[in-house]
C-alpha positions as CSV (number, residue, x, y, z in Angstrom):
1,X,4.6,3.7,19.7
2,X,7.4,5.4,18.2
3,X,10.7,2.8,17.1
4,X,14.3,3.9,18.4
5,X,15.1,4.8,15.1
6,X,12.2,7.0,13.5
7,X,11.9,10.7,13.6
8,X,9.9,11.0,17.0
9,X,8.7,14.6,16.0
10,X,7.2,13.4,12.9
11,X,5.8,10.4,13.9
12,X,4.1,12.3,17.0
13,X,3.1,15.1,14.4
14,X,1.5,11.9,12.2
15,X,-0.5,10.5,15.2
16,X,-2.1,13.8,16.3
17,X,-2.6,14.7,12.2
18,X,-4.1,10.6,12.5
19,X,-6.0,10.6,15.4
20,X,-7.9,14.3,14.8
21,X,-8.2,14.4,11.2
22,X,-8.2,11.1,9.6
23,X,-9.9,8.6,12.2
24,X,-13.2,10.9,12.7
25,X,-13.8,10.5,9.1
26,X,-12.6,6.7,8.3
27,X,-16.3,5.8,9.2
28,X,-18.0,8.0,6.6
29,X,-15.5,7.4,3.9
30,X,-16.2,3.3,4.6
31,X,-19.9,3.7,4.5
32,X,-20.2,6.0,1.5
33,X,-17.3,4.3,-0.3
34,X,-15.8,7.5,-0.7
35,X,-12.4,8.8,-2.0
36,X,-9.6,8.8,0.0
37,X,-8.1,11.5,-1.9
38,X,-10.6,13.5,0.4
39,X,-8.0,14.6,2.5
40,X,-5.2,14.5,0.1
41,X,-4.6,18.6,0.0
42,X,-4.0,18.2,3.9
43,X,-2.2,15.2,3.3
44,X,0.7,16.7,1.3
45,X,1.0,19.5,3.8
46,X,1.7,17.0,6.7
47,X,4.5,15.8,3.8
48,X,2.7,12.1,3.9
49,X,2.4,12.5,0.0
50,X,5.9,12.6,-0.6
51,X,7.4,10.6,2.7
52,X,9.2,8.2,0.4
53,X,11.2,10.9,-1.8
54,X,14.6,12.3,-0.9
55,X,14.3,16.0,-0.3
56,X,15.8,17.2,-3.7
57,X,13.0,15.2,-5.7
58,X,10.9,17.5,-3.0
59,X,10.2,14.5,-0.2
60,X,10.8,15.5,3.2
61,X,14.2,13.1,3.2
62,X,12.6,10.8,6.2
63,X,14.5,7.3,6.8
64,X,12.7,4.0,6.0
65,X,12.1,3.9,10.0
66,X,9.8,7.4,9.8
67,X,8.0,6.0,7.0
68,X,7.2,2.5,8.0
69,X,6.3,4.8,11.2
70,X,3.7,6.9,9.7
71,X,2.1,4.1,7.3
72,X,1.1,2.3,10.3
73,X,-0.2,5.2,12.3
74,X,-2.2,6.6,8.6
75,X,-3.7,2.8,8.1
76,X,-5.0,2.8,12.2
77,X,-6.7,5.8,11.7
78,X,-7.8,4.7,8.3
79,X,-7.1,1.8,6.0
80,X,-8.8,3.4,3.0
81,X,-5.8,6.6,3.0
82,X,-3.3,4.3,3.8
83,X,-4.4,1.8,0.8
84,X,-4.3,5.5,-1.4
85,X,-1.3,6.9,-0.2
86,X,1.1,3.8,-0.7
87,X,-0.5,3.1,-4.3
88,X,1.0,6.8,-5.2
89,X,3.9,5.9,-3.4
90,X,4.2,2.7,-5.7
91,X,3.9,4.7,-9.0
92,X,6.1,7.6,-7.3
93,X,8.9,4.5,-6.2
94,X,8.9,3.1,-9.8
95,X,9.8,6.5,-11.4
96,X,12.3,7.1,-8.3
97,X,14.1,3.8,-9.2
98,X,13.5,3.4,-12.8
99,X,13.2,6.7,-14.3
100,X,16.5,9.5,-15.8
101,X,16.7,12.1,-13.8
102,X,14.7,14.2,-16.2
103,X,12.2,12.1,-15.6
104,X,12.2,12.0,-11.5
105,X,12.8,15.7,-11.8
106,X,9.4,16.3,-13.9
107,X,7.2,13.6,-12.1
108,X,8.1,13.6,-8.5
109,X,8.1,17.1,-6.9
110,X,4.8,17.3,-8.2
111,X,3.6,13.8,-6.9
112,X,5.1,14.8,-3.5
113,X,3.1,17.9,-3.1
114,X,0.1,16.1,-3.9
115,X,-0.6,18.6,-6.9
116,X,0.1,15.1,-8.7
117,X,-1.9,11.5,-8.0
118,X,0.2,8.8,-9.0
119,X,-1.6,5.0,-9.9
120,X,0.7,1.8,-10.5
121,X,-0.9,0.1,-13.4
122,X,0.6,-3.3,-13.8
123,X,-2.0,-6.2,-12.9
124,X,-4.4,-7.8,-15.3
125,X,-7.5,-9.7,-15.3
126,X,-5.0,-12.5,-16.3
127,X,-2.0,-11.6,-14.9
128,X,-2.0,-11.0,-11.3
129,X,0.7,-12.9,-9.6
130,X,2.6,-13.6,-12.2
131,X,3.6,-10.1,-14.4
132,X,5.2,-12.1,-16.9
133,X,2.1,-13.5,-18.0
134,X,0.8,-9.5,-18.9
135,X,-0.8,-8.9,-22.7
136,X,-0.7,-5.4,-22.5
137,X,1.8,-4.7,-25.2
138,X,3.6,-1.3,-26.4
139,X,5.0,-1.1,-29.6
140,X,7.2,1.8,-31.8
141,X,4.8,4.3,-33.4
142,X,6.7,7.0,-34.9
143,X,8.5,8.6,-32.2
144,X,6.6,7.4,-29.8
145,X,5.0,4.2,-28.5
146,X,1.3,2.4,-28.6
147,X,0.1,1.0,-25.8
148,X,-2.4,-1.7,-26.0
149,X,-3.9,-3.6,-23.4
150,X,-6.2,-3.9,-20.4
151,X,-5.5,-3.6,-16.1
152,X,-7.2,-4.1,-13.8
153,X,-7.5,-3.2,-10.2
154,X,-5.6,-0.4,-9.7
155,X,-5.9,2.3,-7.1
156,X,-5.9,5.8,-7.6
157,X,-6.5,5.4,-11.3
158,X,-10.1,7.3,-11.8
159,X,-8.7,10.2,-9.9
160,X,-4.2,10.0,-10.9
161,X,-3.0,12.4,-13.2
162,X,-0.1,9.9,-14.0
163,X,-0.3,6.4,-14.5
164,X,2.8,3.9,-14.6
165,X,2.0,1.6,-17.2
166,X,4.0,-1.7,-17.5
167,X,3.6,-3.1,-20.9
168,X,5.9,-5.9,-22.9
169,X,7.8,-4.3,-25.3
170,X,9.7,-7.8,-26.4
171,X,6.7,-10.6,-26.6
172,X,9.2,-13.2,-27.0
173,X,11.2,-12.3,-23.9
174,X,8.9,-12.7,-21.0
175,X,9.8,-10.9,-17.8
176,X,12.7,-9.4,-19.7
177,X,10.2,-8.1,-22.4
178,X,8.7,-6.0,-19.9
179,X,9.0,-1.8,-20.0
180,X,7.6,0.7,-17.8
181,X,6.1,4.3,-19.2
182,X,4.3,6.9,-17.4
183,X,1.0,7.8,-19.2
184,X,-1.0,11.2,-18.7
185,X,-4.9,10.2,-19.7
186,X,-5.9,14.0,-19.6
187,X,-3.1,14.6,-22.4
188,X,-2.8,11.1,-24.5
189,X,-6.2,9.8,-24.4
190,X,-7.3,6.7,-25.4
191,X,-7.9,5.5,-22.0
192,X,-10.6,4.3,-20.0
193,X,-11.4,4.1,-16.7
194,X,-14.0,1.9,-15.3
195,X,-16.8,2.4,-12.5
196,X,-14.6,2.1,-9.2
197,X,-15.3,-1.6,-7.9
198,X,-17.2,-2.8,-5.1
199,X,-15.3,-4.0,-2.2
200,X,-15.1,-5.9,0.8
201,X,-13.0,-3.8,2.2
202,X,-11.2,-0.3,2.1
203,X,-13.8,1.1,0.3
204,X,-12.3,4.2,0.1
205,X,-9.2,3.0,-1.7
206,X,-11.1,3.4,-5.1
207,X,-9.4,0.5,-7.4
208,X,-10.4,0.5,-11.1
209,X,-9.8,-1.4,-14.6
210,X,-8.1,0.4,-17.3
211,X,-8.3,0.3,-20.8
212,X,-5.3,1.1,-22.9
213,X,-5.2,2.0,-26.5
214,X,-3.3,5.3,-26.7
215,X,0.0,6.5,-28.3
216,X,2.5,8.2,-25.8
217,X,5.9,10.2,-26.4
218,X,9.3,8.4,-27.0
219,X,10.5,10.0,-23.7
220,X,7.6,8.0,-21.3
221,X,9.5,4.8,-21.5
222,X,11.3,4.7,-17.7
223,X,14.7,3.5,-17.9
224,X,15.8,1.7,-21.0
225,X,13.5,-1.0,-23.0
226,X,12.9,-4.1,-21.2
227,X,13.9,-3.1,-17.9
228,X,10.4,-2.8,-16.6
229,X,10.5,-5.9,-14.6
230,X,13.4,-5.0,-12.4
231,X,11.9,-1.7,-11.6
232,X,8.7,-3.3,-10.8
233,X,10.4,-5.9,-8.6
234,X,12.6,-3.6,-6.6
235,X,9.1,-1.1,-6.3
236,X,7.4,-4.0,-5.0
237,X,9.8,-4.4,-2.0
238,X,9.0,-1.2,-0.9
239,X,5.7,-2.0,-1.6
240,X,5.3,-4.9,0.3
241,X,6.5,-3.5,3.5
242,X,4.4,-1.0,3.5
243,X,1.6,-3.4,3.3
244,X,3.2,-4.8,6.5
245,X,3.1,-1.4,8.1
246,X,-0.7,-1.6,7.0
247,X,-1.4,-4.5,8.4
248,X,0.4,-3.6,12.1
249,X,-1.1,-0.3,12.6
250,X,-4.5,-1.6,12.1
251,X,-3.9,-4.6,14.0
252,X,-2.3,-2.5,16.8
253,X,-5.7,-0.1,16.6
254,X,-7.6,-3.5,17.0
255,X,-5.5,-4.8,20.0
256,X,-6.0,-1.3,22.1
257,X,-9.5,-1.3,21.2
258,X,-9.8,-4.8,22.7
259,X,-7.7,-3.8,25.5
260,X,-10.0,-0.6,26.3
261,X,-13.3,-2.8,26.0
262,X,-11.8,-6.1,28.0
263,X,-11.5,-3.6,31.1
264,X,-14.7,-2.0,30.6
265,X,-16.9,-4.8,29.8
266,X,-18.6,-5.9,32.6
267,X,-20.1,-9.3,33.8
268,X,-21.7,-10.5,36.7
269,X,-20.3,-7.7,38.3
270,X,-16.7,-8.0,37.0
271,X,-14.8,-6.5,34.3
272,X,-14.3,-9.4,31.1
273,X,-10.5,-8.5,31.9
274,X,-10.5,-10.9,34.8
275,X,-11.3,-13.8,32.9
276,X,-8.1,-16.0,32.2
277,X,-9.6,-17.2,28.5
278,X,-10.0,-13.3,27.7
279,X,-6.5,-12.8,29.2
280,X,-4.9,-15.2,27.2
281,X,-6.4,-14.0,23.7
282,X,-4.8,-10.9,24.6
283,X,-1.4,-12.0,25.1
284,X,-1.2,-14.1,22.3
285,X,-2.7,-10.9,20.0
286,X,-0.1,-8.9,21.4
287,X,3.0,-11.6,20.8
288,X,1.5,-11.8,17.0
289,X,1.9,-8.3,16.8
290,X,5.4,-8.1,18.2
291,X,6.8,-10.9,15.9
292,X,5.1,-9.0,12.6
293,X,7.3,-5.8,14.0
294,X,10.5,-8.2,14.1
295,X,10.2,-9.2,10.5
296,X,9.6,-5.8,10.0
297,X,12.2,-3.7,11.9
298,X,14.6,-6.8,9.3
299,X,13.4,-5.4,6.4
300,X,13.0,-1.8,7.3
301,X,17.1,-2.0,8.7
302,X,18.1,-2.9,5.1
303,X,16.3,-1.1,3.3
304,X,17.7,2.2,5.4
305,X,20.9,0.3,4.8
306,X,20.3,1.0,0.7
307,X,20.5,-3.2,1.0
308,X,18.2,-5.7,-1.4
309,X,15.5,-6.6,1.0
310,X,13.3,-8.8,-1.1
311,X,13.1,-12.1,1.1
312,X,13.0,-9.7,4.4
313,X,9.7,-7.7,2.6
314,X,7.8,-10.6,1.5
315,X,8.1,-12.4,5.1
316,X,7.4,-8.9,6.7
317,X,4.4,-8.6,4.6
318,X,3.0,-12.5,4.7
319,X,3.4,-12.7,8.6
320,X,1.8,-9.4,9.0
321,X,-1.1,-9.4,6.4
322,X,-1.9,-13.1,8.2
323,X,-1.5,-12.1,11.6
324,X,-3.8,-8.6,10.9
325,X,-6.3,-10.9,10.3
326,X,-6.1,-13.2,13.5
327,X,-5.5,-9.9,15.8
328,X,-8.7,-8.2,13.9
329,X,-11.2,-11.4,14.2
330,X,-9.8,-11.9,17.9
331,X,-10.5,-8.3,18.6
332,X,-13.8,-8.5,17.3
333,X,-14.8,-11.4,19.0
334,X,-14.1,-9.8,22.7
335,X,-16.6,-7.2,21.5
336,X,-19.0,-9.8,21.1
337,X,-22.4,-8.5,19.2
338,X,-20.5,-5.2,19.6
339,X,-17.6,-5.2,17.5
340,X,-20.2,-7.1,14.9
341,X,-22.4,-4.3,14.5
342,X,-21.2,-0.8,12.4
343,X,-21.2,1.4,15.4
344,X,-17.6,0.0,16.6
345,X,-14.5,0.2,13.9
346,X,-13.6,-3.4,14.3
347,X,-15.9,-4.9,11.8
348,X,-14.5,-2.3,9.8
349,X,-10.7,-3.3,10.5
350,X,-11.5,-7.1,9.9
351,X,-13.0,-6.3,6.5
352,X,-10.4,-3.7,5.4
353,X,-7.6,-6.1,6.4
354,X,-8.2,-8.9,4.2
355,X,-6.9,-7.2,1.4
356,X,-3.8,-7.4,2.7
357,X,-3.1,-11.0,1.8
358,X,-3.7,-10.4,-1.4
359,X,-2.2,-7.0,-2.5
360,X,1.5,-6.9,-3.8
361,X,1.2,-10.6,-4.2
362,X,-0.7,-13.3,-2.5
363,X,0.3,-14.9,0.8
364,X,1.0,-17.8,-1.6
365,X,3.3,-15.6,-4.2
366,X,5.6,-14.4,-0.9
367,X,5.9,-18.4,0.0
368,X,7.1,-18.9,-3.3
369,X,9.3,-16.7,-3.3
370,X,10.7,-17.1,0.4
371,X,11.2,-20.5,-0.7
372,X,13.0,-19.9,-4.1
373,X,14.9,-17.4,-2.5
374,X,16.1,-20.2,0.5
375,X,16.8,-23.1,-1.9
376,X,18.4,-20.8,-4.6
């Protein structure tokens, strides 16, 4: 369903693209574990590749309403795109709000065509949750900078022809030490890329580790030295709520397929609808889903405002990556042996959305910082 305030054209122009394009193939793409970027040509023509960008940095200028919009609808049809697209949008966001203008005006309209991939390199094996706690380190080489260090899982990165690259520039000074630069591997070298790793879930959303030991021009540094964790934090916002788009489109995809089946389904002679047990699993999926769009529509109102939504994002995206997975397991279970077996998406939904509570920081990181954020 389109929300009061999205762009009804494109969101209707999304679920068609969605429903005829995307959703035949999220099966395959599961089973195979392969790319996402599959459809990524088609992709930047329906503008998806770009939906975060402001039209002069060649975006198609939609409001935070259009884009939470199409996320959801992209991650229904499939959760392996959606997990694609909003790690490009993550590297694409972090040059958008850290990066000179030179910078956005090199990086982005390429990224929004999709003649770019973008991949968000900041976690480590030992330094997930907490960024400040990264080893990766750059340091002054001539006119440029070394970069050092080792990520891991992160999207896009076999296939991006940009990497942003958070490093620590200042050991000493923790979060504060922390710079962003975007790295080319097919120009810098000294990068690489593992095997992409085996997953639960969104298969297709390839995630990779990355080794580091390269030497990249002065001018890749986003924004000046030590800033990298404000960018990162602010990108992360943005990030986050998509994640809670995510998490409600697939969830929403679960609930109508439950729906559909619970008035088909017959026994003894009477559709599985009529039983007040199945009844009640429905409403109560459907009221989970309606409170993760109220958290939502908080966070998505000021970040259209241009406001600081950090405490709105992280409960957006910890109510709806938790309630994704009660709506998907409820789903699956009025399927019965059904929705257990490969032929139905809803063992696929289950599995893909368990990520969720993870990515962009743990269910347990956005309690900690709901809480910090209440008590001061």
């Amino acid at each position: 369903m389109s929300r009061p305030h999205a762009d009804a054209e494109v969101v209707a122009g999304m679920d068609t693209f969605c429903r005829e394009v995307l959703a035949p193939h999220a099966a395959g793409i599961d089973e195979r574990g392969q790319s996402a970027t599959l459809h990524r040509r088609q992709l930047a023509e329906m503008g998806l590749m770009g939906l975060n960008l402001p039209t002069e940095l060649g975006g198609p200028g939609v409001d935070a309403w259009t884009l939470f919009e199409c996320v959801a609808l992209v991650a229904a049809a499939c959760g392996s795109t959606a997990s694609m697209v909003t790690a490009h949008y993550l590297a694409t966001d972090s040059i958008l709000h850290g990066g000179s203008s030179e910078q956005k005006a090199r990086w982005l309209p390429p990224a929004a065509t999709g003649e770019h991939l973008g991949a968000f390199a900041l976690t480590e094996p030992g330094a997930g949750s907490n960024p400040a706690d990264m080893t990766t380190m750059a340091v002054r080489d001539g006119d440029g900078w070394r970069i050092k260090g080792t990520k891991h899982f992160i999207s896009n990165a076999g296939e991006a022809d940009f990497l942003v690259v958070y490093a620590k520039t200042d050991r000493a000074a923790g979060a504060r030490g922390i710079s962003a630069f975007v790295v080319e591997p097919a120009v810098c070298g000294g990068i690489t890329i593992g095997k992409p790793e085996r997953t639960m879930g969104v298969r297709g959303g390839h995630v990779f580790e990355v080794v580091l030991d390269c030497i990249v021009p002065g001018d890749s540094i986003l924004g000046r030295e030590g800033s990298g964790f404000r960018t990162a934090l602010k990108t992360l916002d943005g990030g986050r709520l998509d994640i809670a788009a995510c998490a409600i489109g697939i969830a929403e995809a679960a609930l109508a397929a439950a729906t559909a089946w619970a008035k088909e389904r017959e026994i003894g002679g009477h559709p599985i609808a009529d039983f007040q047990g199945l009844q009640w699993m429905i409403a109560d999926m459907a009221v989970d889903i309606a409170a993760a769009r109220g958290l939502a529509d908080a966070a998505t109102a000021k970040r259209q405002a241009g406001e600081r939504f950090s405490l709105e994002a992280s409960m957006a995206k910890l109510y709806a990556s938790e309630m994704a997975t009660r709506v998907t397991d409820a789903a699956l279970q009025i399927h019965g042996g059904y929705g257990y077996t490969s032929d139905l998406p809803l063992e696929r939904y289950a599995r893909d959305v368990r990520i969720f509570r993870i990515f962009e920081g743990s269910s347990e990181v956005q309690r900690n910082i709901i809480a910090r954020t209440l008590l001061g």
